[in-house]
N, C-alpha and C positions, 0 to 999 in steps of 0.2 A: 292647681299646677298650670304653668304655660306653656300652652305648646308649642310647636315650631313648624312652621310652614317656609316648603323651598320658596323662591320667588317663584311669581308666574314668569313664564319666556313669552317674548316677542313670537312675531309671524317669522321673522328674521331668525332669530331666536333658537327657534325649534327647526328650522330649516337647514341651518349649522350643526344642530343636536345629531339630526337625521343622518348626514352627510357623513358625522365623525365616524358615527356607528357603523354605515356602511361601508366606509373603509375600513374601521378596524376590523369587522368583520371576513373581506375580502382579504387583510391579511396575516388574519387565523387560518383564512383556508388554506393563502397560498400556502404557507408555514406549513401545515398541516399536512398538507398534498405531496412536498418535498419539492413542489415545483421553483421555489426561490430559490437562490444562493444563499440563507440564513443556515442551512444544514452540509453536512459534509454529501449525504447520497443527493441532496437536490444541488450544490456545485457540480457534484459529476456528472448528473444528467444535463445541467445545463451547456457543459463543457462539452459532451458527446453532439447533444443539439449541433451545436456552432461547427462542429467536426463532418456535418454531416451523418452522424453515425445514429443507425438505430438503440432507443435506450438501451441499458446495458444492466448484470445483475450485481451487486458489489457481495461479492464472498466473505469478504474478512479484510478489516480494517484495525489499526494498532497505533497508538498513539505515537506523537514524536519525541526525539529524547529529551533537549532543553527547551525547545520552543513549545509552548504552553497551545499555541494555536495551529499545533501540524496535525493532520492523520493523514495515516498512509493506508495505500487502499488499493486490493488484486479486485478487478470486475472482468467478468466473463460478457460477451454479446452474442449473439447468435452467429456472430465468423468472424470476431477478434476477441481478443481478452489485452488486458493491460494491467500495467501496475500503474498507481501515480499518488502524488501527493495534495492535498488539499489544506489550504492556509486561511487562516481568518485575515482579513484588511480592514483596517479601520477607516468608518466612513464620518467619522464624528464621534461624540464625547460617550454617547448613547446608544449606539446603533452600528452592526456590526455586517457586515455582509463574509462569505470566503468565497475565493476562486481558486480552481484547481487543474491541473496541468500532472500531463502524462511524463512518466516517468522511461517506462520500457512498454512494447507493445509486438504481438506477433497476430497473426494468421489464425485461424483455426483450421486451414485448410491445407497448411503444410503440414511436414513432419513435426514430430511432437519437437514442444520450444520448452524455453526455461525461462520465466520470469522470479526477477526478485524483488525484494524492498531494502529500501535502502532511507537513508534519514540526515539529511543536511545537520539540521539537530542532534544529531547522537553527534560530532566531530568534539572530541575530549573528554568522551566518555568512554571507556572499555566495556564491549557489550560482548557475550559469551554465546549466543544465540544467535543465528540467522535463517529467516522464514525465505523458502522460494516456492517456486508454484509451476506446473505442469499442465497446463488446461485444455491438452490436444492428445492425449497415451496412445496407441494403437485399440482398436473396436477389441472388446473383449476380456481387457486389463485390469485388472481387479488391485494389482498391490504394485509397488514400483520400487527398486533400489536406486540414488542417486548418492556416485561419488565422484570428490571435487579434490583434484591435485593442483597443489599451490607448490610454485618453486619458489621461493622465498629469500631474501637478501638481509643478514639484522647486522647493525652496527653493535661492532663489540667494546669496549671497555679501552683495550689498547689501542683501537680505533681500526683495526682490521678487520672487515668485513666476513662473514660466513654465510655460504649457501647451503639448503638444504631442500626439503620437499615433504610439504606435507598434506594428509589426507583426510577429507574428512566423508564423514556418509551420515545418510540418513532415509527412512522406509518412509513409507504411506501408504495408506488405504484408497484407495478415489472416493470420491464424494463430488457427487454433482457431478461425476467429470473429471473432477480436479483433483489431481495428488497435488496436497503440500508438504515439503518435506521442512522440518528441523534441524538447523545443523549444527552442532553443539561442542565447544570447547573448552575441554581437560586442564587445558596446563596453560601457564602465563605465556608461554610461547605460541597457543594456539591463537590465545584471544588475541592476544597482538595480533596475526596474519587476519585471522577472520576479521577485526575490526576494519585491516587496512581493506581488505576484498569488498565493502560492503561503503566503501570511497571514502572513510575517516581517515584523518592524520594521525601517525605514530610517530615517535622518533627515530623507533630503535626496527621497524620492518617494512621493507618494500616486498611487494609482489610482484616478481618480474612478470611469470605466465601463471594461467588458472583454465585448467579443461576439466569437462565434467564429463559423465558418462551415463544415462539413465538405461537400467534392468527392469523389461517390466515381466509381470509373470500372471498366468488367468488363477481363477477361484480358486483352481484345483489343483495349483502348483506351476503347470507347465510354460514353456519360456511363450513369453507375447510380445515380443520384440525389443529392441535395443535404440540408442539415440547418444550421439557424441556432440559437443559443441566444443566452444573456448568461451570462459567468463572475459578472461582478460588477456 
């Protein structure tokens, strides 16, 4: 039988060899590390960098509706938290990088805030579902009621307009911190306002105002303080 031998390499050769390896090498680790922009938590980190901001913990991240290369993403920091969105960009035929850009952002040093997710990607989709997030409760808050009053505008049939007001809620437990609340809708009329709250187009609902109100209460029942805002 014949065997097969590679060619022998040059000085040159193996010097090239050497080189490729160590680059590939160096970027398995970056990859690896999350310190690139090839991952959605190493764009965050990288984005917090250029922000100045100390790295940050990403919570919980959820895919985008139609675009193939969105997540959305709540990350907590030692004195902010933020929501934001992370995209893939194409850098060539092969090779892909993302960058990612803050959506909403508060304090942790104020009163408790409301952040949300939202999804340029979901616009034509009816989604029934919206995740927000609390990452600041008052010391001691174990559980949190959050409810959201939407005054609402729908175009009717005979083209006359109707107002109404609707409401939705949702509980949490804290974790880490952070209450996320659930917000969830019933009827064909809810998903339409919720959808338009959450910045998609409808035809048939506008959202004139949206305030919310968070209950928070400790382990053992008793009231742990309170927090009002305006969505919109």
């Amino acid at each position: 039988m014949r065997s097969f031998h590679l060619p022998r390499l040059s000085r040159r050769g193996k010097i090239a060899r050497n080189l490729a390896l160590a680059a590939a090498l160096v970027l398995a680790l970056w990859v690896g590390t999350e310190r690139g922009s090839w991952t959605v938590n190493g764009a965050l980190r990288r984005m917090e960098q250029d922000l100045l901001l100390g790295p940050g913990q990403t919570i919980y991240t959820q895919r985008g509706g139609s675009l193939e290369n969105e997540t959305w993403a709540m990350v907590l920091g030692d004195s902010y938290a933020y929501t934001g969105v992370v995209q893939g960009r194409d850098l060539g035929r092969s090779f892909w990088s993302k960058t990612a850009s803050v959506y909403q952002a508060i304090s942790l040093e104020g009163e408790p805030g409301l952040l949300s997710l939202s999804s340029w990607g979901l616009l034509g989709q009816q989604q029934e579902s919206w995740r927000l997030f609390c990452p600041n409760g008052p010391e001691g808050a174990g559980s949190a009621v959050l409810t959201v009053s939407a005054r609402c505008r729908w175009e009717q049939e005979d083209g006359k307009p109707r107002e109404g007001t609707l409401r939705f809620q949702g509980t949490a437990q804290a974790q880490n911190g952070v209450f996320a609340f659930v917000l969830q809708a019933d009827t064909s009329e809810e998903a339409s306002a919720l959808f338009a709250l959450m910045g998609g187009l409808t035809g048939n609902c506008e959202v004139l105002q949206a305030d919310y109100q968070m209950d928070f209460t400790t382990p053992s029942g008793a009231p742990a303080g309170h927090a009002e805002g305006v969505l919109i």
